[in-house]
C-alpha positions as CSV (number, residue, x, y, z in Angstrom):
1,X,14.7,-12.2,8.7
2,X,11.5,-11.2,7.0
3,X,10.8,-7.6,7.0
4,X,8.0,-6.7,4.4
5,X,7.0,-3.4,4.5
6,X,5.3,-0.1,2.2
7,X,1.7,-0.1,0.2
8,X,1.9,-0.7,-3.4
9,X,-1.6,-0.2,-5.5
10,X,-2.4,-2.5,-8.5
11,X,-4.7,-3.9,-10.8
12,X,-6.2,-7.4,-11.7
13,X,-5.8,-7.6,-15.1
14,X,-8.9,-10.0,-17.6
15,X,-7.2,-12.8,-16.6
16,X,-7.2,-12.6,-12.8
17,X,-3.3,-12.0,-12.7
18,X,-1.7,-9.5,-10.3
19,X,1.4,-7.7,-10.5
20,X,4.0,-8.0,-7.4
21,X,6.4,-4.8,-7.5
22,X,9.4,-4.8,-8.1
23,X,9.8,-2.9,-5.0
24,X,8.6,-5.3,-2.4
25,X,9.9,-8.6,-4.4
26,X,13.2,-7.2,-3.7
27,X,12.5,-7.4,-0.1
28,X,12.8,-11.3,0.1
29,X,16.0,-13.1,-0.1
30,X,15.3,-15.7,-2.9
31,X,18.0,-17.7,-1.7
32,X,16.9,-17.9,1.8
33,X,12.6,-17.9,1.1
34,X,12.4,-19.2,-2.4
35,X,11.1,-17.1,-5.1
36,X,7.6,-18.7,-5.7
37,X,4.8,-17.7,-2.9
38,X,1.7,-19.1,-1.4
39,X,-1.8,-17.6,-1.1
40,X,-4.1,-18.0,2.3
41,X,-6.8,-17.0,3.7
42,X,-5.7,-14.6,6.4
43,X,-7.3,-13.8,9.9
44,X,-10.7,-10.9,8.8
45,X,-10.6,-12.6,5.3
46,X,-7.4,-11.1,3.9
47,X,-5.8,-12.7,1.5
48,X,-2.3,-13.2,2.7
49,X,1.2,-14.0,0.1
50,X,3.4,-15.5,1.8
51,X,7.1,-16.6,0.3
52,X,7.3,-20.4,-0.4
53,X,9.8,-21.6,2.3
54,X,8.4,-19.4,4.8
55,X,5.0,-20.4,4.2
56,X,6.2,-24.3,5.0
57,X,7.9,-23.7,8.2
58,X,5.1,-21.7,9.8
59,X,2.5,-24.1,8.0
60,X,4.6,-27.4,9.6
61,X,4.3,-25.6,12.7
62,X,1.0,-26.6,13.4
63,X,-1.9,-25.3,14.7
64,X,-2.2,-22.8,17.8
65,X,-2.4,-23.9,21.0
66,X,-6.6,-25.0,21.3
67,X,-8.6,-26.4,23.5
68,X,-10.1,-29.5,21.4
69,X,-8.5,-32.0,19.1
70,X,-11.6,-31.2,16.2
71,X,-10.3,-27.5,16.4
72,X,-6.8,-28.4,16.1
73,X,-8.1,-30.3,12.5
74,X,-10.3,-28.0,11.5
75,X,-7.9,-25.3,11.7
76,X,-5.1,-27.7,9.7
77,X,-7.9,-28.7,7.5
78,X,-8.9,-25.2,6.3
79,X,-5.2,-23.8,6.6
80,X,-3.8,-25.9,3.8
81,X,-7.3,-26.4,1.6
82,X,-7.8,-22.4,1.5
83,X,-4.1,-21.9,0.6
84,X,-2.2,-22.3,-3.1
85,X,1.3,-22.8,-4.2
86,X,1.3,-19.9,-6.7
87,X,4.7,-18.9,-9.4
88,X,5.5,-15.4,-10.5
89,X,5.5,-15.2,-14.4
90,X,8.1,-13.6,-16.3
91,X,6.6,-10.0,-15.8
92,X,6.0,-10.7,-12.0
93,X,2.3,-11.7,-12.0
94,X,0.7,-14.1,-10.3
95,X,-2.8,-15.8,-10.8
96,X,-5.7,-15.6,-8.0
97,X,-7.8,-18.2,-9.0
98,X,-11.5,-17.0,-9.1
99,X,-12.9,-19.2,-6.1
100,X,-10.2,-17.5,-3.8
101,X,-10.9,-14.3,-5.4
102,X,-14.4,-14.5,-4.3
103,X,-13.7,-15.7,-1.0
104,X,-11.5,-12.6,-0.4
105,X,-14.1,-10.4,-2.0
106,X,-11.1,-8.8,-4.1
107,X,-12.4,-6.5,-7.0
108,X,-10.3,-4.8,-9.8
109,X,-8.0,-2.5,-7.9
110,X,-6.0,-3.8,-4.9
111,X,-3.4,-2.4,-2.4
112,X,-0.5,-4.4,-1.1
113,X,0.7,-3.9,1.8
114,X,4.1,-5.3,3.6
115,X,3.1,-7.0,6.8
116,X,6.4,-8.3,8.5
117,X,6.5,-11.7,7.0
118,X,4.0,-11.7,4.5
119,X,2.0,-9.6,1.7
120,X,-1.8,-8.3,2.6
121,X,-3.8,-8.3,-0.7
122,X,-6.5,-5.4,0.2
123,X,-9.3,-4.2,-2.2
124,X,-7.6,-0.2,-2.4
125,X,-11.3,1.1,-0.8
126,X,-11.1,-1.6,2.1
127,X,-7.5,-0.2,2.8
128,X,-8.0,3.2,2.9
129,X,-11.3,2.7,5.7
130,X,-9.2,0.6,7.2
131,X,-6.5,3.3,7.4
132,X,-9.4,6.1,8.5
133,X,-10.6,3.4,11.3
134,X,-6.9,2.8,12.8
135,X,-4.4,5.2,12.5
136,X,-5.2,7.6,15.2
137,X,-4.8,4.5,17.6
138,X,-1.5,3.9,15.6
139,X,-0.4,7.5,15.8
140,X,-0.8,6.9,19.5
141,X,0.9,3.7,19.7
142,X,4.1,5.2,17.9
143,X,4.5,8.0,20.3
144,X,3.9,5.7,23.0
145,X,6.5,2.8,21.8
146,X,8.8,6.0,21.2
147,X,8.8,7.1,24.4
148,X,8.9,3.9,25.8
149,X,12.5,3.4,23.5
150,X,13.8,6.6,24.9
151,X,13.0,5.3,28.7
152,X,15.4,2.4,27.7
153,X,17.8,4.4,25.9
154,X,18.4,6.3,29.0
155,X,18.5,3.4,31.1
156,X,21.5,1.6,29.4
157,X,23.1,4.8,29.7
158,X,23.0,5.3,33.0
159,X,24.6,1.7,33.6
């Protein structure tokens, strides 16, 4: 199982390569994922890593359930034409090429942030409004899905 989680705040270096910590590589099971990852385009224009073998079984998936055979193409169509096999270099970099760079709007100085199963690639500003827009609502939901937990927990011990 997948479980990708913390922020981790790099650069893009002259040559459009980023660093991947050490810290969250060590969070996927080579073995099991692969060690090589693809870039997509996420949902709200985020550029999304996802690890290799992963990526292929949710891409071979298909596409959601829709309503019209030319959405069900258009979504395969863009799915696989915005994404890109990319490798880790020795020192753990990997290379956005520019188009995607500019699609994501990504400047110098990024956040990454451990979604589940995959990697967010954030401009460090974005994150941080993003951050000061939501988490209130996530401080709410936490107490809420705590509570919720403890309900259960009493529950099971009753029976």
């Amino acid at each position: 199982m997948l479980l990708l989680t913390g922020e981790y705040e790099h650069t893009i270096d002259e040559k459009n390569r980023l660093f991947i910590s050490n810290k969250l590589r060590s969070q996927i099971d080579a073995d099991q994922y692969g060690s090589n990852f693809y870039l997509a385009m996420g949902s709200n224009g985020i550029l999304c890593l996802y690890p290799e073998l992963y990526f292929q079984q949710i891409a071979l998936a298909g596409a959601p359930g829709t309503g019209a055979p030319d959405e069900a193409v258009a979504f395969e169509r863009l799915s696989f034409a915005l994404a890109s096999k990319v490798e880790l270099d020795r020192q753990g970099r990997l290379l956005i090429n520019e188009k995607l760079r500019k699609r994501a709007n990504l400047g110098t100085v990024l956040t990454l942030v451990g979604v589940r199963d995959h990697i967010e690639v954030w401009n460090t500003q974005d994150w941080e409004h993003y951050l000061d827009d939501n988490l209130s609502q996530f401080h709410t939901q936490v107490a809420q899905a705590r509570q919720a937990q403890l309900l259960r927990q009493g529950r099971d011990l009753e029976h």
